[in-house]
C-alpha positions as a Markdown table, in Angstrom:
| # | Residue | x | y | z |
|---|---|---|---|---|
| 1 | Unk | 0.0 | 0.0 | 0.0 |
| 2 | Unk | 3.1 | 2.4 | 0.8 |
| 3 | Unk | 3.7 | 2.6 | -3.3 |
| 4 | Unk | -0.1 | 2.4 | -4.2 |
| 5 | Unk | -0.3 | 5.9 | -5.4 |
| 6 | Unk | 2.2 | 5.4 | -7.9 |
| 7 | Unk | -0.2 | 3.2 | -10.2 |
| 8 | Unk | -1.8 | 6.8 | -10.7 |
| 9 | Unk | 1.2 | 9.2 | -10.7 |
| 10 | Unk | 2.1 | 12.5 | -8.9 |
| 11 | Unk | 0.8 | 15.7 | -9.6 |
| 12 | Unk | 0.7 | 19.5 | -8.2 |
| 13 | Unk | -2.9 | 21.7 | -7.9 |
| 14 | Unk | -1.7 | 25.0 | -6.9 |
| 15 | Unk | -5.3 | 27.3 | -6.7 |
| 16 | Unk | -6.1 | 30.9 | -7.3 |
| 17 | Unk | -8.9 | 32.3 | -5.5 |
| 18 | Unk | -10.1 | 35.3 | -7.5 |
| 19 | Unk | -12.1 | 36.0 | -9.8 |
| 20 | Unk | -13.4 | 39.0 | -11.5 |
| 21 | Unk | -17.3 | 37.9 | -10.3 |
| 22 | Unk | -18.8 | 35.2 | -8.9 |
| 23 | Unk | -21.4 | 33.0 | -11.3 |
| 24 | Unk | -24.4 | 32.3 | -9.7 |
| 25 | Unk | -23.9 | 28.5 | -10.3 |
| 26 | Unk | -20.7 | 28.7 | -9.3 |
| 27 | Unk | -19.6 | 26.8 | -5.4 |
| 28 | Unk | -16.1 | 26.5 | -5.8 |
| 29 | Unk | -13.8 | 28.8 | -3.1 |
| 30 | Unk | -13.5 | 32.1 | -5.4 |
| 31 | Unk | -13.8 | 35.3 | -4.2 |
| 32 | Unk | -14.2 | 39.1 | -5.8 |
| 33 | Unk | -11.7 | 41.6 | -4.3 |
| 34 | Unk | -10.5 | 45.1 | -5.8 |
| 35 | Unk | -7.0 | 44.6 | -5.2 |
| 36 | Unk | -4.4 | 42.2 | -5.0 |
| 37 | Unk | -0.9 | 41.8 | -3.5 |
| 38 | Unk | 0.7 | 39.9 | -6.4 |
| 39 | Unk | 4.2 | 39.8 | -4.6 |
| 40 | Unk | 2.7 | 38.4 | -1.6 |
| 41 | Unk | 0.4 | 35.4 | -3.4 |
| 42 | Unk | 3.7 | 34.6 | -5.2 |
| 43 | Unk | 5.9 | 34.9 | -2.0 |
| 44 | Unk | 3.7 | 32.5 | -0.4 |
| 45 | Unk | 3.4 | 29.6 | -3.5 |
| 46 | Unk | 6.9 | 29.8 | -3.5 |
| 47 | Unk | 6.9 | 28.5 | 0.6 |
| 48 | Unk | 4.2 | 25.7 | 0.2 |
| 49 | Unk | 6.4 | 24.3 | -2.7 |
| 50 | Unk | 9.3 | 24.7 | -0.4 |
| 51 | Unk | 7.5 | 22.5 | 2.5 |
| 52 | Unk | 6.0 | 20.1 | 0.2 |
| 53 | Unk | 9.3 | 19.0 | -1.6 |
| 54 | Unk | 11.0 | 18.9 | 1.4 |
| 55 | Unk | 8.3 | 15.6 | 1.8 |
| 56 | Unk | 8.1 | 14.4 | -1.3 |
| 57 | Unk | 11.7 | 14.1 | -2.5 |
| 58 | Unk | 12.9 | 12.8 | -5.9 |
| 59 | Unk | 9.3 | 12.0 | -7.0 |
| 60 | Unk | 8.6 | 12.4 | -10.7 |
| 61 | Unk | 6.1 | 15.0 | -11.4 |
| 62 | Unk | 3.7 | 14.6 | -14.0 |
| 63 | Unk | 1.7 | 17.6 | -14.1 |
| 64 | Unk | 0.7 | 20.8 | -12.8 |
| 65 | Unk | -2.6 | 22.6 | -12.9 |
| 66 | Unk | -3.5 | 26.0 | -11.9 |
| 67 | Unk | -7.4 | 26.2 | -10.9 |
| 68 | Unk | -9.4 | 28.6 | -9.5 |
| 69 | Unk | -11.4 | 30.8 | -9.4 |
| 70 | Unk | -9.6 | 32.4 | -12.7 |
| 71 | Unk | -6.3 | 32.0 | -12.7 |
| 72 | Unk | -5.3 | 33.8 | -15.8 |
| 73 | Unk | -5.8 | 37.1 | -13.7 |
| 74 | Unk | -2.5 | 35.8 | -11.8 |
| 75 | Unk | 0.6 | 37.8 | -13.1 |
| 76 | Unk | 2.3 | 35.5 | -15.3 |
| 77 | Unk | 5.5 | 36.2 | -13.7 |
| 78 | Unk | 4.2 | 34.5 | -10.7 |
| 79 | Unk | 3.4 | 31.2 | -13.2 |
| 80 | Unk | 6.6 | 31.8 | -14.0 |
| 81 | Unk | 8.8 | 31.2 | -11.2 |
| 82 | Unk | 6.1 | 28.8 | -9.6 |
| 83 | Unk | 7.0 | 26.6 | -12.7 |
| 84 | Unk | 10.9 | 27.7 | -12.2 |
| 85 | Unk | 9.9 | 26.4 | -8.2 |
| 86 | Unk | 9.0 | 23.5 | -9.4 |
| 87 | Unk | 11.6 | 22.0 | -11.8 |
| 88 | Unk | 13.9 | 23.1 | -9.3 |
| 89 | Unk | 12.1 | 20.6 | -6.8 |
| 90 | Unk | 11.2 | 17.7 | -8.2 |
| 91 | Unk | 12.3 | 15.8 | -11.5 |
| 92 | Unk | 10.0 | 15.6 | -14.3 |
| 93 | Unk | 8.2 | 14.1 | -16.8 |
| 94 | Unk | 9.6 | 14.3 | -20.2 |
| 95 | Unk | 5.9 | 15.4 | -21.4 |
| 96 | Unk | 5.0 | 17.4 | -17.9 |
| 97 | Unk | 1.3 | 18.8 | -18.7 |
| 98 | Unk | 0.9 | 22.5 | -17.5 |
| 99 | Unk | -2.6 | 23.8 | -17.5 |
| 100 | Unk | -4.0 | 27.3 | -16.8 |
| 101 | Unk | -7.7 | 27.7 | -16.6 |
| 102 | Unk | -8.9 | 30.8 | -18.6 |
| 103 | Unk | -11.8 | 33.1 | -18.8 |
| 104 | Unk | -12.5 | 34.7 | -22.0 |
| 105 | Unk | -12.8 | 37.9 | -20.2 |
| 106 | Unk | -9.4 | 37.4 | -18.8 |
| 107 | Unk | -7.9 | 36.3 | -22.0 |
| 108 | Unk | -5.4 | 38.9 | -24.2 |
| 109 | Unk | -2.5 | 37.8 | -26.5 |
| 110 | Unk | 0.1 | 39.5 | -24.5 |
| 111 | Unk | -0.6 | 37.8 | -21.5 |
| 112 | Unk | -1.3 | 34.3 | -23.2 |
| 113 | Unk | 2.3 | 34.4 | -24.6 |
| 114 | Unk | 4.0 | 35.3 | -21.2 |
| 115 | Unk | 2.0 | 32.1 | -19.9 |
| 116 | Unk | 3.2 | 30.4 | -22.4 |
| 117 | Unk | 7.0 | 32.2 | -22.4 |
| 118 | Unk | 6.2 | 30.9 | -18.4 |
| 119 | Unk | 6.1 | 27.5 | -19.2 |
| 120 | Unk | 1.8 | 26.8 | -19.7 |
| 121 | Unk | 1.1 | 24.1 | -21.9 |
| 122 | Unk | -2.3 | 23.6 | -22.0 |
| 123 | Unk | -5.3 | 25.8 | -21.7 |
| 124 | Unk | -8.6 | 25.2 | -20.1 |
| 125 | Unk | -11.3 | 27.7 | -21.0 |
| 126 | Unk | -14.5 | 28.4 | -19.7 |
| 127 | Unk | -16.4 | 29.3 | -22.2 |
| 128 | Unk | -20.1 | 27.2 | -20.8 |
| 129 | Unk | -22.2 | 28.6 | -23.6 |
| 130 | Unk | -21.7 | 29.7 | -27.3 |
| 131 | Unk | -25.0 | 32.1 | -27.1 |
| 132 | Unk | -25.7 | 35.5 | -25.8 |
| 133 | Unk | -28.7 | 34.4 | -23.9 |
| 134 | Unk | -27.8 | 31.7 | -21.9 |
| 135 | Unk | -24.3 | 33.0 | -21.1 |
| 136 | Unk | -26.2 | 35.8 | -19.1 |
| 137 | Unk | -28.0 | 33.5 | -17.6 |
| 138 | Unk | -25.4 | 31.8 | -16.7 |
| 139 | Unk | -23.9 | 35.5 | -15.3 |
| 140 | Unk | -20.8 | 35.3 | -17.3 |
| 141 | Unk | -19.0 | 38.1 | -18.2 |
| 142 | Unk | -18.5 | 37.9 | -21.9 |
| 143 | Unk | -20.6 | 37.3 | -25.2 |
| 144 | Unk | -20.3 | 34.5 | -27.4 |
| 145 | Unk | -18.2 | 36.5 | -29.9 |
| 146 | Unk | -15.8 | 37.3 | -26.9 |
| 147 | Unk | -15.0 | 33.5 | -26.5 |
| 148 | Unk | -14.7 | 32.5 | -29.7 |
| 149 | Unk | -11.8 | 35.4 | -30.0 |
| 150 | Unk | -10.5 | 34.3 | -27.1 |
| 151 | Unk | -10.2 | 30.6 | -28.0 |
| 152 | Unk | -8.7 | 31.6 | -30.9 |
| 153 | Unk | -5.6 | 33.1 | -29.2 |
| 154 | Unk | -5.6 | 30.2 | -27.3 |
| 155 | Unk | -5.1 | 27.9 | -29.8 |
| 156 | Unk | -3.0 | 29.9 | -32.0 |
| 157 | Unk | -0.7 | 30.2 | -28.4 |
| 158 | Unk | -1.1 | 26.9 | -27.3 |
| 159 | Unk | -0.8 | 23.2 | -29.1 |
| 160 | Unk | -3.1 | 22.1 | -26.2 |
| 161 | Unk | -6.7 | 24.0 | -25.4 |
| 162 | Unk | -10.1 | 22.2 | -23.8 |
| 163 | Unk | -13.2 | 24.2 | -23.1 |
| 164 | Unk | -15.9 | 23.8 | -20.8 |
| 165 | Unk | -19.6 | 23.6 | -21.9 |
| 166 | Unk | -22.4 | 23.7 | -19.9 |
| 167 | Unk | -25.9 | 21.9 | -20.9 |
| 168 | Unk | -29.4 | 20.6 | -19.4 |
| 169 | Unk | -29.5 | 24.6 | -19.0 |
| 170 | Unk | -32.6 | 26.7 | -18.7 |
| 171 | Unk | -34.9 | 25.9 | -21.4 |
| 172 | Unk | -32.5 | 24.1 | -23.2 |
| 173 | Unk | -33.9 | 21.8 | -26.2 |
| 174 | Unk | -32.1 | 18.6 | -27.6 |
| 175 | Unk | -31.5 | 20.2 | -30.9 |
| 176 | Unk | -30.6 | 23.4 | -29.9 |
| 177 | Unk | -28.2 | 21.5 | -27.7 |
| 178 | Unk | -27.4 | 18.9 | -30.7 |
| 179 | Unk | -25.9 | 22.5 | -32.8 |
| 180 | Unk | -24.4 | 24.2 | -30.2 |
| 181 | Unk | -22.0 | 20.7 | -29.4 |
| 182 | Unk | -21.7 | 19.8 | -33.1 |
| 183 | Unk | -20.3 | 23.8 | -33.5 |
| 184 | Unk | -17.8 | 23.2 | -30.8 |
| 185 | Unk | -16.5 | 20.0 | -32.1 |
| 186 | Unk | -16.5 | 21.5 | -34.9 |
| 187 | Unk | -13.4 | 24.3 | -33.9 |
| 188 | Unk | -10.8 | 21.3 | -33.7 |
| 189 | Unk | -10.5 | 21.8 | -30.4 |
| 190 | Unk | -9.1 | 18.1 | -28.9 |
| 191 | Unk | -10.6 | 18.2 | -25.3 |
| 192 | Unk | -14.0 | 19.3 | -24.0 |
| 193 | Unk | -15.1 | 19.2 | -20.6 |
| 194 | Unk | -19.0 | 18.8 | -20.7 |
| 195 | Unk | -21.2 | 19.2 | -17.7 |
| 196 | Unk | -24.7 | 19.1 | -17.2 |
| 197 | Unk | -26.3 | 22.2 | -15.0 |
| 198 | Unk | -26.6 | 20.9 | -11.3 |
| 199 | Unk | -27.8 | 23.6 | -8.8 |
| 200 | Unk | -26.0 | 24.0 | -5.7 |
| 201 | Unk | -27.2 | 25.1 | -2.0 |
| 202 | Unk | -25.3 | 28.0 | -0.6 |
| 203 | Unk | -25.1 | 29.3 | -4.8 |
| 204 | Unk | -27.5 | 32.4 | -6.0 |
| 205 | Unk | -28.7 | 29.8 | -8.7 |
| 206 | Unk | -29.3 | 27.5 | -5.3 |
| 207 | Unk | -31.2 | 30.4 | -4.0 |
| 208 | Unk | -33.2 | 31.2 | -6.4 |
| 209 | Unk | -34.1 | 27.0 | -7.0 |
| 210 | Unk | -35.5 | 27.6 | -3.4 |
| 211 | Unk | -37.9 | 30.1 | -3.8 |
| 212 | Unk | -39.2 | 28.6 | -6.9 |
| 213 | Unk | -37.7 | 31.4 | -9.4 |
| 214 | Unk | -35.3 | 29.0 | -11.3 |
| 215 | Unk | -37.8 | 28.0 | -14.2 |
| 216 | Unk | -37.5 | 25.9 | -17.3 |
| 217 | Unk | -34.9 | 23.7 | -15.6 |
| 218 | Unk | -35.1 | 20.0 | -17.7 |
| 219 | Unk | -36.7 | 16.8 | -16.0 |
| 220 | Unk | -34.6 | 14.0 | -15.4 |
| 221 | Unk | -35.8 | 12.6 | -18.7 |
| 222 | Unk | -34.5 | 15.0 | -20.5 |
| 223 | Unk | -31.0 | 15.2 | -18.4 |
| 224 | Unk | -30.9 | 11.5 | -19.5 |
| 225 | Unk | -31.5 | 12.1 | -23.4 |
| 226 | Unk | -29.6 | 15.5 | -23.2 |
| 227 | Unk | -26.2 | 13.2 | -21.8 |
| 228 | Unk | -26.8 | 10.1 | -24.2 |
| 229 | Unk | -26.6 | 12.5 | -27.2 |
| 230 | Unk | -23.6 | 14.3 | -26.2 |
| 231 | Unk | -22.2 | 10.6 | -25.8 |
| 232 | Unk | -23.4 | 9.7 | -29.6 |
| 233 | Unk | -22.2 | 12.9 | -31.0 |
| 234 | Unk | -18.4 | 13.3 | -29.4 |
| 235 | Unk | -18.0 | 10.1 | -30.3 |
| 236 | Unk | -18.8 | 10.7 | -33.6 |
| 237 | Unk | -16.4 | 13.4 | -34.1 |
| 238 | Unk | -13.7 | 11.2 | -32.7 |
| 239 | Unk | -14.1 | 12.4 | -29.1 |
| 240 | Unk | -15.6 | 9.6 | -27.0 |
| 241 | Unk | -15.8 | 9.8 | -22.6 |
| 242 | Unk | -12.9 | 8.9 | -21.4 |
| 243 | Unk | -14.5 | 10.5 | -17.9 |
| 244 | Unk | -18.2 | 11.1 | -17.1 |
| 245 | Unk | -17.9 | 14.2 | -18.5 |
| 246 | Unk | -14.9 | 14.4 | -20.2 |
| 247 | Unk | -13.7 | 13.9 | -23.9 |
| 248 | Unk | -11.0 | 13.9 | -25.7 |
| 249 | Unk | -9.2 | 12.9 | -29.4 |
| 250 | Unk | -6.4 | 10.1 | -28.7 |
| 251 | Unk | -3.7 | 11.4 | -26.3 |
| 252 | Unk | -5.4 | 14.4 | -25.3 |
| 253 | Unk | -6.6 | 13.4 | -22.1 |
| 254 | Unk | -6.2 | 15.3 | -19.3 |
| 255 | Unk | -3.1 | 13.7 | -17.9 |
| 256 | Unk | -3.4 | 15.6 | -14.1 |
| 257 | Unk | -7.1 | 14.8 | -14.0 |
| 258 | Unk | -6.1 | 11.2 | -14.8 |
| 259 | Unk | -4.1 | 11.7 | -11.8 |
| 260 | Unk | -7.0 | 12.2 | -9.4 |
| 261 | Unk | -9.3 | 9.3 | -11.0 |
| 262 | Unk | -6.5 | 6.8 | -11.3 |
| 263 | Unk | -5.8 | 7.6 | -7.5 |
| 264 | Unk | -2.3 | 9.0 | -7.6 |
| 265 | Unk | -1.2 | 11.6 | -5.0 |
| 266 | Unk | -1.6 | 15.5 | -5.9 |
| 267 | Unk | -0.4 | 17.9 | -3.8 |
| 268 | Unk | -2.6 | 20.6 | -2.7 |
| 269 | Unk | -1.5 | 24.2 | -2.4 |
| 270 | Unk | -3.7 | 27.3 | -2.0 |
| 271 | Unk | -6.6 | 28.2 | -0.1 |
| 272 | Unk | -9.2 | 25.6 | 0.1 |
| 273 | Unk | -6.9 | 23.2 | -2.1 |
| 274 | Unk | -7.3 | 19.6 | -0.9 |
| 275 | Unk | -4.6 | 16.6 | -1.9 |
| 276 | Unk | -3.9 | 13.2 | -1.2 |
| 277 | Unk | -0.4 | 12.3 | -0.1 |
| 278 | Unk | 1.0 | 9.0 | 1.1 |
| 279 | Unk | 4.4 | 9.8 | 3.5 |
| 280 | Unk | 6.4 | 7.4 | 5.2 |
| 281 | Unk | 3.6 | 4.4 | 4.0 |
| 282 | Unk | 0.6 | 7.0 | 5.4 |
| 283 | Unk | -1.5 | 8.6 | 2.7 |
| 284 | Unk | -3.5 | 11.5 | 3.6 |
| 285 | Unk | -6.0 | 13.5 | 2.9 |
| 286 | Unk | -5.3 | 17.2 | 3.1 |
| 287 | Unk | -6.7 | 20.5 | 2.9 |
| 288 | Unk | -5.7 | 23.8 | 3.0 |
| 289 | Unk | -7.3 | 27.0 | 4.8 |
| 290 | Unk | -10.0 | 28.6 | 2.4 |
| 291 | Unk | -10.6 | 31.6 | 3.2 |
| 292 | Unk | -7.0 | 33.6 | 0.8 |
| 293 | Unk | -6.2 | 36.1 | 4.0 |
| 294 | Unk | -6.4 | 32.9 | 6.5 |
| 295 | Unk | -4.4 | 31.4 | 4.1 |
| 296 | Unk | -1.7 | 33.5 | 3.6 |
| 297 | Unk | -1.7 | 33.8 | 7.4 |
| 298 | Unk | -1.6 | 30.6 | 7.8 |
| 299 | Unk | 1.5 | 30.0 | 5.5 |
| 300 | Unk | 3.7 | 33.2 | 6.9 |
| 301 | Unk | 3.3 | 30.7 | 10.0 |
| 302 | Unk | 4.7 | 27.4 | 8.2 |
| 303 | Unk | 2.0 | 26.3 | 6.8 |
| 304 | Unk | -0.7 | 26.7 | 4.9 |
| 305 | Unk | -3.0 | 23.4 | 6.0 |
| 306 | Unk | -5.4 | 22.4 | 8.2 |
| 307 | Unk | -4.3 | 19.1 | 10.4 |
| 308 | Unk | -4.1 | 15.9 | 7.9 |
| 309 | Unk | -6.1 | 13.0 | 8.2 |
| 310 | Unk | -5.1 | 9.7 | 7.9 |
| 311 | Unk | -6.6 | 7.5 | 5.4 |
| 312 | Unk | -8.0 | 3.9 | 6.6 |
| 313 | Unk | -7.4 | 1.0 | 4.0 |
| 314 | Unk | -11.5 | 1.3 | 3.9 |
| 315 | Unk | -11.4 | 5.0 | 2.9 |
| 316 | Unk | -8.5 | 4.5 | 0.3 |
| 317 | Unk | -10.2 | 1.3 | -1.6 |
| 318 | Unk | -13.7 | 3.4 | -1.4 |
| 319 | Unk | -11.8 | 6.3 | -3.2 |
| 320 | Unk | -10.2 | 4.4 | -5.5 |
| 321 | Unk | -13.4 | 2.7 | -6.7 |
| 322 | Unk | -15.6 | 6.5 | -6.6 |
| 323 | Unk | -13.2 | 7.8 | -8.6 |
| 324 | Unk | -12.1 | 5.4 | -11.0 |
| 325 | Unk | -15.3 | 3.9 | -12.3 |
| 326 | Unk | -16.1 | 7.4 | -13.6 |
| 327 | Unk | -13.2 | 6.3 | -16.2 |
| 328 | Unk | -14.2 | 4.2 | -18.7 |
| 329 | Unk | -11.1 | 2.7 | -18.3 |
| 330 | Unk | -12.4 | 1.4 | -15.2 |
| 331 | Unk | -10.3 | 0.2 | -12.0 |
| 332 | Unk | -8.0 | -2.9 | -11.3 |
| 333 | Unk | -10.3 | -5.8 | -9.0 |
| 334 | Unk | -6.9 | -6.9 | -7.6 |
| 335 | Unk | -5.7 | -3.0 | -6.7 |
| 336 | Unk | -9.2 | -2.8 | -4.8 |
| 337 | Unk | -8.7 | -5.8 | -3.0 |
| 338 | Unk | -4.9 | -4.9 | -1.9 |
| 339 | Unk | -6.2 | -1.7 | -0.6 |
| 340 | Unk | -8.8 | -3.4 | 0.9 |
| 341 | Unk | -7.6 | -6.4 | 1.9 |
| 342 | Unk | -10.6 | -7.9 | 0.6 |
| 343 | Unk | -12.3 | -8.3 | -3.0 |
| 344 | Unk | -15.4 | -6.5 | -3.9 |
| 345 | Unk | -18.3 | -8.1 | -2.4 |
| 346 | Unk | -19.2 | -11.1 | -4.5 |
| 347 | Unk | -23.0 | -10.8 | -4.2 |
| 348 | Unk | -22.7 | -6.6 | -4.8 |
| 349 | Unk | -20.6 | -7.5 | -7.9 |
| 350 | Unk | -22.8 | -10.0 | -9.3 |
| 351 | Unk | -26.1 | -8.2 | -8.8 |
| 352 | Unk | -24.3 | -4.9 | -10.5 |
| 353 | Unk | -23.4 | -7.5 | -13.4 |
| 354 | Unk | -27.0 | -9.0 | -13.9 |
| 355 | Unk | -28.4 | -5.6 | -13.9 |
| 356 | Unk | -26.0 | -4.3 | -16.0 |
| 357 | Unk | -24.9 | -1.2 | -14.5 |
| 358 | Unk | -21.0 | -2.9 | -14.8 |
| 359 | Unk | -19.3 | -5.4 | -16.7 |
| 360 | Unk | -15.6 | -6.9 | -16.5 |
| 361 | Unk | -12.8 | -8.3 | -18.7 |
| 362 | Unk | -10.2 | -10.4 | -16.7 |
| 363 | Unk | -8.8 | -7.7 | -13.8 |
| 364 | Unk | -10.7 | -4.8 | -15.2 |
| 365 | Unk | -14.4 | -3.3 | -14.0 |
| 366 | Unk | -15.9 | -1.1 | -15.8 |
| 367 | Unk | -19.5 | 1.0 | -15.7 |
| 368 | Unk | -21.8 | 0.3 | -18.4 |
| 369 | Unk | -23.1 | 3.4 | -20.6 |
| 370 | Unk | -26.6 | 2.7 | -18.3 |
| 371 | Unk | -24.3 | 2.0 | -15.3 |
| 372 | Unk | -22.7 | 5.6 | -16.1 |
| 373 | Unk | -26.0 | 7.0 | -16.1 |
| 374 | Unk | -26.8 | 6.6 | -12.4 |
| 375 | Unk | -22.8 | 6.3 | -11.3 |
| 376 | Unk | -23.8 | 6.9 | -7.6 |
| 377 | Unk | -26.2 | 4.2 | -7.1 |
| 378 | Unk | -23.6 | 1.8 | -8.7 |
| 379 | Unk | -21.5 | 3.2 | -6.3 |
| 380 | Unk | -23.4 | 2.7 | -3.6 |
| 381 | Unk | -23.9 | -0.8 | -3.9 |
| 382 | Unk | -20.7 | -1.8 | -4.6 |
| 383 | Unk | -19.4 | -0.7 | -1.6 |
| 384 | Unk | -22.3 | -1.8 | 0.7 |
| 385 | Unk | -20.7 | -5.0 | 2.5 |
């Protein structure tokens, strides 16, 4: 178990907390503030990454990933000697994947090529909607015509760009649906990240859902044709899942994403950040402080996490199998069963099997298409002893 995590690799989530607003669907840790100490956020990347190599020495890195929030506001001179930080600290990969998540809003040429000249290798947009009406629903900032000039600097920047969509939105139809997909396909982009709307408590969409004022939201019918036809028509353009809600052309998966689902250990810097790390034949889970000022507190003291917790063989096999039966790769029966230190339950297995929510070839489990379709209750089963 001490080596487990290396069947899944090692990777680096550093997060950026601002953003220029907040969407109303959005519950990740972002925040809106007029100013920022740009010195001081990069003074204090530059100290987590000195504590977390001194833990993780001569580990091959595979990846690094800047989320957010929007990270392309970050000054690219602090990407720069983050990434500097890094190669300094640990070997890596011949092919190490870089990623910046972009706003179109945030996007210029100028600043794209010092990400690049920084060492960015990859692009994630968020672009959620290629019309004018549903992006302000959606309370983004820019117009469709904005993103599409935006991706285009991406991808004359980059050799790597994915962009997020977002459907089952407010009065969304299959075919109006079937031509905004087919359109994005369409712009030879080679990644696409495509979620269906979910409405969060503690969101102004979640809000809203409450008091009866979020209309024209589809049934789960509809969420269940809306997701089979993005299935059919990636894969007809050469872009099948290789995630619940990810796709990709051949080789342009998202290798730190694969990380997280093939249960490798990521380490976790920046406020709210959480990564798994195994140390000394431990793995933990950890988490850093969310809120950016108690964060950079926190770090000016040594550190920037909360206290780690330890990780029972039981919470490591249940992981494992939540996260990688969302790839339709699926998960090793054996790796389960090591972390475990016992096989899936045989009855839960075989019930799954005649219902056809999974299916296996030799070592390998795998969810179905239908199994996909309601991933939790599969889930749920499986691990009911």
């Amino acid at each position: 178990m001490a080596d487990d995590w290396q069947a899944g690799g090692f990777g680096l989530y550093l997060h950026w907390p601002y953003c220029a607003a907040k969407c109303p669907y959005c519950d990740f840790n972002s925040h809106v503030t007029r100013t920022i100490d740009h010195a001081a956020w990069c003074k204090a990347y530059l100290a987590e990454l000195d504590r977390a190599a001194a833990e993780t020495p001569g580990r091959v890195l595979h990846s690094v990933f800047f989320g957010g929030g929007t990270p392309s506001l970050m000054d690219p001179e602090t990407a720069a000697r983050v990434i500097d930080r890094v190669r300094h600290h640990w070997p890596c990969a011949n092919d190490l994947e870089v990623t910046l998540e972009a706003n179109p809003t945030s996007v210029e040429a100028d600043r794209f090529t010092a990400f690049h000249a920084a060492g960015v290798n990859r692009i994630s947009m968020g672009i959620q909607a290629l019309n004018d009406v549903d992006l302000q629903r959606l309370g983004r900032m820019h117009s469709a015509r904005e993103a599409m000039a935006a991706f285009d600097i991406a991808r004359s920047t980059f050799d790597r760009v994915s962009f997020d969509l977002i459907y089952a939105r407010q009065d969304q139809t299959p075919a109006e649906w079937r031509e905004e997909l087919t359109r994005a396909l369409d712009l030879a982009v080679d990644h696409l990240s495509l979620y269906q709307l979910t409405i969060e408590q503690g969101t102004a969409f979640g809000d809203r859902y409450n008091a009866g004022k979020l209309r024209g939201l589809p049934d789960d019918d509809l969420g269940a044709d809306l997701f089979e036809m993005t299935q059919d028509i990636c894969a007809a353009h050469g872009m099948p899942a290789y995630e619940v809600s990810n796709h990709a052309a051949d080789g342009a998966q998202s290798r730190h994403n694969l990380i997280y689902w093939r249960y490798g250990d990521y380490l976790g810097i920046g406020p709210g950040a959480h990564g798994r790390l195994t140390v000394n034949g431990a793995r933990y889970a950890t988490e850093s402080y969310s809120n950016p000022d108690r964060w950079l507190s926190a770090v000016s003291g040594g550190s920037g996490e909360k206290p780690r917790q330890v990780l029972t063989a039981d919470d490591q096999a249940s992981e494992y199998l939540l996260m990688g039966l969302r790839l339709r790769e699926g998960i090793s029966m054996t790796r389960y069963e090591t972390l475990k230190d016992r096989p899936l339950s045989p009855d839960r297995l075989y019930q799954m099997l005649e219902l056809g929510m999974v299916t296996t070839q030799g070592d390998t489990l795998t969810a179905t298409n239908q199994g996909v379709r309601v991933l939790n209750a599969v889930l749920e089963a499986l691990l009911s002893d």
